[in-house]
C-alpha positions as CSV (number, residue, x, y, z in Angstrom):
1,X,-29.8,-105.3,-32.4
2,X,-26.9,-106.8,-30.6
3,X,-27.2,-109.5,-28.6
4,X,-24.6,-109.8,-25.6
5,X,-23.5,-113.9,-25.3
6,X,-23.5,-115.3,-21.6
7,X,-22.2,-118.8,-21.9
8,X,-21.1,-121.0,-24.5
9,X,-24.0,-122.8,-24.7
10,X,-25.8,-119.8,-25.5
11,X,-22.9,-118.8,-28.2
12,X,-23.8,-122.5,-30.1
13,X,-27.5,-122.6,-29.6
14,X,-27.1,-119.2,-31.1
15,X,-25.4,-120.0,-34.3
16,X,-27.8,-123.5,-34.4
17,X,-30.6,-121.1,-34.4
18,X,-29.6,-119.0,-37.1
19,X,-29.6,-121.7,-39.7
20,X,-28.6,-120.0,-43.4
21,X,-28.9,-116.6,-41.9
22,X,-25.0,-114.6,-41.5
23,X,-24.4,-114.5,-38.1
24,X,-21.9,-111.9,-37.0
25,X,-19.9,-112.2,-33.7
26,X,-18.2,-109.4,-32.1
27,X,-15.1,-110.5,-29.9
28,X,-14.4,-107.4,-27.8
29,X,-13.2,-106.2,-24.3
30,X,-13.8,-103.7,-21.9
31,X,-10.3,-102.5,-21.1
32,X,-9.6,-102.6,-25.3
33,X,-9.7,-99.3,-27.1
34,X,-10.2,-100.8,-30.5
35,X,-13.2,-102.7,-29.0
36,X,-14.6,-99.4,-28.0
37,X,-13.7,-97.5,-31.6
38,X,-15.6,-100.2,-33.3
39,X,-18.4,-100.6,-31.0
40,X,-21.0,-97.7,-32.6
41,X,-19.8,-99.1,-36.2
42,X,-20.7,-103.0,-35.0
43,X,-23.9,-101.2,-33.3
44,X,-24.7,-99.1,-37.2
45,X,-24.1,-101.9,-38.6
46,X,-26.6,-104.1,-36.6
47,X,-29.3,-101.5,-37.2
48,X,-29.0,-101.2,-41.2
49,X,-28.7,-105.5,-41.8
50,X,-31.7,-106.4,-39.9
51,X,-32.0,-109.9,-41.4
52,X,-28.6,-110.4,-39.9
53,X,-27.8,-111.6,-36.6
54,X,-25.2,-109.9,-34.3
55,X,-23.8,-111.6,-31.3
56,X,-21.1,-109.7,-28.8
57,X,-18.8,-112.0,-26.5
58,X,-16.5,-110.1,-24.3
59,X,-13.6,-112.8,-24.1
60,X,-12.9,-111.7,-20.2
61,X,-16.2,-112.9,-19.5
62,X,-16.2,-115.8,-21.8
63,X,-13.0,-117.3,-22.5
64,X,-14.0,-120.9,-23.3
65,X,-16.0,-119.0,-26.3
66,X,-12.9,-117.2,-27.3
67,X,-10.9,-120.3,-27.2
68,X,-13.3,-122.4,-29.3
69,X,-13.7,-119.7,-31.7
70,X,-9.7,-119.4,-31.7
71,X,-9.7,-115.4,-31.2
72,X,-6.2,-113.7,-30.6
73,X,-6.7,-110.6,-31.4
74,X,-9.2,-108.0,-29.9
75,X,-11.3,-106.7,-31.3
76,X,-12.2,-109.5,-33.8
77,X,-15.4,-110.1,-36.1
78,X,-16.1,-113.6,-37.4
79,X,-18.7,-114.2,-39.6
80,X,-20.7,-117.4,-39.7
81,X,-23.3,-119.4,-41.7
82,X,-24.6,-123.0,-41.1
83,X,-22.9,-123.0,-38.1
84,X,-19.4,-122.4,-40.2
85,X,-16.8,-119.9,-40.2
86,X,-16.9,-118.0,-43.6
87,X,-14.9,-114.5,-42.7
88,X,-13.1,-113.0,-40.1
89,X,-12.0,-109.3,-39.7
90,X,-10.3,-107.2,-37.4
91,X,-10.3,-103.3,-36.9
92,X,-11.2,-102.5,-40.4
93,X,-13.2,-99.4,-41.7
94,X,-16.7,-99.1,-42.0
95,X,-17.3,-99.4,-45.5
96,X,-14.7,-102.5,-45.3
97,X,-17.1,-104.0,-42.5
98,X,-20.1,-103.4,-44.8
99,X,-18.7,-104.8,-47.8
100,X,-17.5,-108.0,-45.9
101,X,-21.9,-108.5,-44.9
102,X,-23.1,-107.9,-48.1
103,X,-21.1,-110.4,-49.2
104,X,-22.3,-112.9,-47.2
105,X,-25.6,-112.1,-46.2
């Protein structure tokens, strides 16, 4: 399951929340075609790691979390743990996606 962020308070109470658990943070837009060619992978992907979370920011909506997160490329996946940045990817393949969770899960 995917959970849309509204605010950046949300976005950090969020990551606080997770504690040791990956949290995995879709940066997309609406008018981005990558966004939308990666969206039923990000949406597979949520369903098969259910100990996981998955957070999606659309950066028109929330360009303070954008900022903060330092996001300059759409779409972009960062992956955190104790509140940290440990990966980020970009458009990548699914498997490529898959690999990058396992390894940090």
């Amino acid at each position: 399951m995917i959970r849309t962020v509204a605010h950046k308070g949300e976005f950090d109470a969020a990551l606080k929340d997770a504690g040791n658990k990956l949290v995995v943070v879709a940066f997309t837009a609406e008018w981005n075609g990558p966004s939308h060619l990666m969206a039923p992978i990000f949406e597979e992907l949520s369903g098969q790691h259910t100990k996981v979370v998955f957070l999606g920011v659309d950066v028109d909506q929330n360009p303070d979390i954008a900022k903060a997160c330092n996001v300059d490329s759409i779409p972009t996946f960062q992956m955190y743990k104790n509140e940290q940045k440990i990966d980020e990817l970009y458009a990548v393949p699914k498997y490529r996606f898959n690999a990058a969770i396992e390894e940090h899960k």
